[in-house]
C-alpha positions in Angstrom: 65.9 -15.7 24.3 69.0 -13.6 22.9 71.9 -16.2 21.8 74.6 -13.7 20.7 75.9 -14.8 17.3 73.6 -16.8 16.5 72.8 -20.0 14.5 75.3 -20.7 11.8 74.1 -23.2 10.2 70.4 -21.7 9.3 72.8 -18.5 8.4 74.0 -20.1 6.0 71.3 -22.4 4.6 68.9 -19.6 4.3 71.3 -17.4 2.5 71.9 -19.6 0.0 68.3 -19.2 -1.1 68.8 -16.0 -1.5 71.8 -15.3 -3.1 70.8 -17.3 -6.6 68.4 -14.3 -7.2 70.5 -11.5 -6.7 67.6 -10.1 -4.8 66.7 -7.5 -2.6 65.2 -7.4 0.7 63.9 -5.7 4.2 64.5 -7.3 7.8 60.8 -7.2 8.4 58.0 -10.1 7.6 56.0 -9.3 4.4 53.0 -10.8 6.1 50.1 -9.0 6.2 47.4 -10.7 8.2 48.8 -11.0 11.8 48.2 -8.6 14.5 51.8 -9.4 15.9 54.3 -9.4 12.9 55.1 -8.1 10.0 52.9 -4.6 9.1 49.7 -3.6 7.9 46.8 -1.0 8.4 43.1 -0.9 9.3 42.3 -3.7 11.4 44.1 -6.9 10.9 41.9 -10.0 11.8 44.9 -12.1 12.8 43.3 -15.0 11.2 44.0 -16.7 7.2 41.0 -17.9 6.6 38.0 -16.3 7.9 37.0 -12.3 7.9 35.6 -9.7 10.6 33.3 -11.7 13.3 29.5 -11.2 12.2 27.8 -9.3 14.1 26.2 -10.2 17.1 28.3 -13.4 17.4 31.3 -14.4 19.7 33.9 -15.7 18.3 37.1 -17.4 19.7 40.5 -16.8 17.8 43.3 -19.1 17.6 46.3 -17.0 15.9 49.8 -18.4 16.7 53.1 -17.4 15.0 56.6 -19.6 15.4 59.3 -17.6 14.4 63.3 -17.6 13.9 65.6 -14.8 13.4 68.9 -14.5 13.8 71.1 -11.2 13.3 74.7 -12.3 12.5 76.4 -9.7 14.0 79.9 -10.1 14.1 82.7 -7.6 14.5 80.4 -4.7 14.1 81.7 -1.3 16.1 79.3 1.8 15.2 80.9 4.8 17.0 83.2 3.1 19.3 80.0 0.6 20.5 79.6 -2.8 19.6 76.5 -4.2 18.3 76.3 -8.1 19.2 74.1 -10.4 17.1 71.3 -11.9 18.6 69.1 -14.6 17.7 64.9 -14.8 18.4 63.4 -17.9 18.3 60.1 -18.8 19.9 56.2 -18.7 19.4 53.6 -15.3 20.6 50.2 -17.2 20.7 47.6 -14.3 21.5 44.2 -16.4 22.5 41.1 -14.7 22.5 37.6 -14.2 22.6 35.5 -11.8 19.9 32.9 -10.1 20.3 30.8 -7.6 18.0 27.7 -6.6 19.4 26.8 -3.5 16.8 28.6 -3.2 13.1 30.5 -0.5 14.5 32.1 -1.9 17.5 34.3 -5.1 18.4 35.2 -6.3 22.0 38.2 -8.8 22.2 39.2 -10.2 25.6 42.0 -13.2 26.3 45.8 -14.0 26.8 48.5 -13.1 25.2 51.2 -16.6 25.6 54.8 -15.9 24.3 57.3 -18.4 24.9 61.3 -17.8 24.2 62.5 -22.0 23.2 64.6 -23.4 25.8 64.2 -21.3 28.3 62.0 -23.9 30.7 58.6 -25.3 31.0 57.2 -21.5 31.6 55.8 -19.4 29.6 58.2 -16.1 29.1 55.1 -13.9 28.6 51.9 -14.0 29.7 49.9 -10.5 29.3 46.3 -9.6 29.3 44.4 -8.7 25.7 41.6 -6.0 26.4 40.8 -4.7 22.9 38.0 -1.8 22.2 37.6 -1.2 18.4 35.0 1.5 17.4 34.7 1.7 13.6 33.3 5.7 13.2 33.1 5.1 9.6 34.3 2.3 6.7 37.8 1.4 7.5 38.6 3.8 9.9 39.2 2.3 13.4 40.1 3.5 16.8 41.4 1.3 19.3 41.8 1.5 23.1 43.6 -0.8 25.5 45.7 -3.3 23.8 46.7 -1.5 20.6 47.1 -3.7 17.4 51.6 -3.6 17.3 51.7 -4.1 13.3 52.9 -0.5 12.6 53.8 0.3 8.7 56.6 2.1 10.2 60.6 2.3 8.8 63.1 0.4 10.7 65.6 3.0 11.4 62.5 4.4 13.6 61.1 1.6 15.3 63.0 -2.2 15.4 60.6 -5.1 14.2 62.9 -7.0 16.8 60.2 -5.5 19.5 57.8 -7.6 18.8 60.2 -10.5 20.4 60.9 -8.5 23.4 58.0 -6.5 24.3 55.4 -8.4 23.4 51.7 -6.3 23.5 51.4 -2.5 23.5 49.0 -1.0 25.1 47.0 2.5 24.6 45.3 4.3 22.3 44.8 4.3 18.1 44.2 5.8 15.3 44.2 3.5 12.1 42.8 4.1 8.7 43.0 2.3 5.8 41.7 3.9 2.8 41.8 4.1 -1.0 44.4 7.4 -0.4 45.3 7.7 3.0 47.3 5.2 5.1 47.3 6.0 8.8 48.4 4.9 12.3 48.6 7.4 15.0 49.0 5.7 18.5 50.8 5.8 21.9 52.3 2.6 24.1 52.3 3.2 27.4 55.6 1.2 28.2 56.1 1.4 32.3 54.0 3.2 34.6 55.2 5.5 36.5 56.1 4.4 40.4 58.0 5.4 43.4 61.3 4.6 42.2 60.8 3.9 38.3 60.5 6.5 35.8 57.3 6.2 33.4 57.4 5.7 29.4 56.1 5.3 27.0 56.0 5.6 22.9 54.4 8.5 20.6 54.4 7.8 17.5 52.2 8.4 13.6 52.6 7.1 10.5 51.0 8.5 7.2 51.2 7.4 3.9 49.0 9.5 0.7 48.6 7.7 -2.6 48.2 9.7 -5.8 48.2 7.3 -8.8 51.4 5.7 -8.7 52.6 7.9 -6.0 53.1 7.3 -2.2 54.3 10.0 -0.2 55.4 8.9 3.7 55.5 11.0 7.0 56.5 9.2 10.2 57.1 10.4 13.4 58.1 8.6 17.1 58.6 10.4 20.2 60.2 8.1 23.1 60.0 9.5 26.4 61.4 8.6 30.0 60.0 11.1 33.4 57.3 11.6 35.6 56.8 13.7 38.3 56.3 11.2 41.4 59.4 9.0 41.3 63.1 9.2 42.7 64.4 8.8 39.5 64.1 12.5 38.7 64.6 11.8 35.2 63.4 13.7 31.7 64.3 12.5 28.5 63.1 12.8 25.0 64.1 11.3 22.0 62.6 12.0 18.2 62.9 10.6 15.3 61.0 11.2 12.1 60.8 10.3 8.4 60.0 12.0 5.3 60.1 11.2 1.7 58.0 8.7 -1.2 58.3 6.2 -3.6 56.8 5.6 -7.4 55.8 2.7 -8.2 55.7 1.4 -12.1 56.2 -2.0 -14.1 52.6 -3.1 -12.6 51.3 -6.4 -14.6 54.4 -6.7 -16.9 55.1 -10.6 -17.5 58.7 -11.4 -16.9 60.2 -14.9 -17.7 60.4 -17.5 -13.9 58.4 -14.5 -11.7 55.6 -14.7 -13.6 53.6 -11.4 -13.7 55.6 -8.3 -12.0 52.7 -7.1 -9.5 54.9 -4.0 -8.8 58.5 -2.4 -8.7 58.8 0.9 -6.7 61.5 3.1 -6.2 61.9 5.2 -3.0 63.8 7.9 -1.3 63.7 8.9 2.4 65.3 12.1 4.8 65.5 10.4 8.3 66.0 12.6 11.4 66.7 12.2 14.9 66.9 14.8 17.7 68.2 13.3 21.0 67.6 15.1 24.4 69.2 13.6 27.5 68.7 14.4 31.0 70.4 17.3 32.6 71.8 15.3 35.5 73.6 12.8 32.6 76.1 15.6 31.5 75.2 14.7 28.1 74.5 17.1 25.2 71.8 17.6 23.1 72.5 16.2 19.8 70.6 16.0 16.2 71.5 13.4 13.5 69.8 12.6 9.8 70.4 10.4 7.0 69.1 9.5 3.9 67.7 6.0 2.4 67.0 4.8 -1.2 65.5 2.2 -1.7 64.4 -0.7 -4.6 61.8 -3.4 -4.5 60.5 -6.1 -6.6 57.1 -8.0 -5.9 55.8 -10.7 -7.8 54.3 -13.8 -7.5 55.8 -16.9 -9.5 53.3 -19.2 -8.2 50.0 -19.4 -7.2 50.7 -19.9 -3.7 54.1 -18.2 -3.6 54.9 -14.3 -2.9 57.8 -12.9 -3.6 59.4 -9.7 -2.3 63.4 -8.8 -3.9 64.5 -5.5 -1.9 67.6 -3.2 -1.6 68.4 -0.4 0.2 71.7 2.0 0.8 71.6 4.7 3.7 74.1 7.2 4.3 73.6 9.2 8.0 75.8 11.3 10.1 74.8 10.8 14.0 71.1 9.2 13.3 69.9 8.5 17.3 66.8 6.5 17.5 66.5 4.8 20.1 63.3 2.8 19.5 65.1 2.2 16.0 67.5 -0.7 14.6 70.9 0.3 15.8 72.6 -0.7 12.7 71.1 3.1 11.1 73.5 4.7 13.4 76.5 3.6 11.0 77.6 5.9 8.5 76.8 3.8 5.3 74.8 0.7 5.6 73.2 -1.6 2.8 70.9 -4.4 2.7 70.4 -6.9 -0.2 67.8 -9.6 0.1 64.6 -11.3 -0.4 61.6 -12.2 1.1 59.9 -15.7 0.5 56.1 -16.2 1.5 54.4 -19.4 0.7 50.3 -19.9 1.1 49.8 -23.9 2.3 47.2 -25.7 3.5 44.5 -24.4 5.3 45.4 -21.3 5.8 49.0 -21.9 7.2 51.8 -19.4 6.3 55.2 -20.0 5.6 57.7 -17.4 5.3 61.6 -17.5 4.4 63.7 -14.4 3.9 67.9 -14.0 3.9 69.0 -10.1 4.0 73.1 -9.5 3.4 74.4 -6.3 4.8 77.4 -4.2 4.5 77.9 -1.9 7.8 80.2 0.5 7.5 82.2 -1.8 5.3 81.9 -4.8 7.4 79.4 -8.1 6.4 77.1 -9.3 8.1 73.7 -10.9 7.5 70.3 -11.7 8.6 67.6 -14.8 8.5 64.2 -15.3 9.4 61.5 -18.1 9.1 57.8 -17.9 10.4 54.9 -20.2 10.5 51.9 -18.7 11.2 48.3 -19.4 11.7 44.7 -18.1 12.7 41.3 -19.2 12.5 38.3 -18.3 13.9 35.5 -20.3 15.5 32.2 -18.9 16.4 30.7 -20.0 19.8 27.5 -18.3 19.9 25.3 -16.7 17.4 23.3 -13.6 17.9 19.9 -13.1 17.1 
């Protein structure tokens, strides 16, 4: 469901808590458990409470997010286009059945159910989960069929809005999550090809080295619309890349209210585009770039409480991503925020975040909330 403009009154309420802390923020959850929101590497298990199903054992996995967003869009014209607001709110429920027959490989089977609030008695979504996971080594995974959507991946590259609008990927990848090396390599096959529809689908790879205090980033996603076989006749690429790193320091300082400072990093990115239309279109060619620093603040002030403060200024010139968030297509753009996740009862997450924003001189802002939940029960033990 897209309600243009949005809800003003949980605007405002949520942006209220953040504006007391001065604080910083991204537009993306800071969860790091689900296998539909938010980002992380390796394998996520999607659920809070329990680990990787034992071997030999079927498991069934209840994982369920309810989420709110709203992008308060108003007045905002980026190179003569309007970009409206939009509001997501709804649940993505993906139900499904484990398996693990050997240490080194993981079958999962079920339904994914995702439902947009007040849109009917339906369900919006309802998509098949075939999941192949072969583990070739310690937490290196490679996945086939329905590929796990949590990409560590930039905004300005690919929107975290997706996951409300398409809502499994499916494919092939590559995911590692070691001491030094942080990696997703993968591709979505969007549409099939047919008579009279073009096929597409997503490239993309993400790569993150840690040296000490030290991360260094590479990111790259190709979108691409053809085919052979179809009346469309169409062939279109667009690229768009990242580079740069962040140093992290302040690690286990105490600071009066947060608590203990579990890290502040600073960051600076180079963030490319290359946009290739099809011939027939009468389009040019065009390349655009920008560059991002960044500033973030994680602590934890309570046991059960994570904080995330954020901050970011980007300055581009023609940056074209289409798989990206639109509002990195502005010439200057800043985002201010924070990023509330609480840890409740058995195993039930709780996330609040407000995120104020200056494009290309004109406010605007952004909420989210998210409850989310998984647990998993075996069914049958193997010998």
């Amino acid at each position: 469901m897209h309600i243009k403009y949005g809800l003003n009154v949980l605007s405002l309420c949520l942006l209220v808590v953040s504006i007391p802390f001065l604080s910083y923020a991204g537009e993306f959850s800071i969860s790091d458990h689900s296998s539909v929101i938010g980002r992380n590497t390796g394998y996520p298990q999607g659920t809070t409470t329990n680990g990787l199903t034992e071997t030999g054992n079927l498991d069934l996995i209840m994982e369920t997010t309810v989420y709110a967003k709203n992008l308060e869009l108003v007045s905002v014209d980026i190179n003569g286009e309007d970009i409206d607001g939009e509001t997501f709110i709804g649940s993505i429920t993906p139900l499904r059945l484990r398996y693990r027959p050997h240490s080194q490989f993981t079958l999962e089977g079920g339904v994914l159910l995702a439902y947009d609030f007040g849109d009917g008695s339906d369900f919006d979504e309802v998509e098949p989960i075939l999941r192949l996971v072969y583990q070739p080594r310690e937490h290196i995974f490679v996945v086939a069929g329905t590929i796990i959507r949590t990409h560590s991946i930039h905004d300005a590259i690919y929107n975290d809005t997706a996951a409300f609008m398409e809502n499994n990927e499916q494919g092939f990848q590559l995911r590692a999550d070691l001491k030094h090396i942080k990696q997703d390599l993968w591709i979505n096959w969007r549409v099939r090809e047919e008579d009279n529809v073009s096929e597409r689908f997503d490239s993309a790879s993400t790569t993150q080295i840690r040296i000490g205090d030290f991360r260094f980033d590479g990111q790259l996603l190709l979108r691409h619309t053809g085919g052979q076989q179809n009346t469309e006749d169409m062939l279109e690429f667009n690229t768009a890349y990242l580079v740069g790193g962040s140093y992290g320091f302040f690690e286990g300082v105490t600071v009066p209210v947060l608590n203990v400072v579990e890290e502040m990093r600073i960051g600076a990115y180079f963030i490319g585009s290359s946009e290739d239309p099809d011939d027939q279109s009468g389009l040019p060619a065009s390349d655009g770039n920008g560059i991002e620093g960044s500033l973030m603040f994680r602590t934890r002030p309570a046991k059960n409480l994570n904080l995330h403060i954020f901050g970011s200024y980007f300055y581009g010139d023609n940056l074209v991503a289409r798989a990206g968030d639109p509002l990195y297509s502005a010439e200057e753009y800043i985002q201010i925020g924070s990023n509330f996740l609480f840890e409740l009862a058995a195993g039930l997450k709780f996330e609040i975040s407000g995120v104020a924003q200056l494009v290309d001189g004109t406010f605007v802002h952004t909420e989210q909330m998210y409850f989310s939940w998984g647990k998993g029960f075996t069914i049958f033990r193997g010998m």
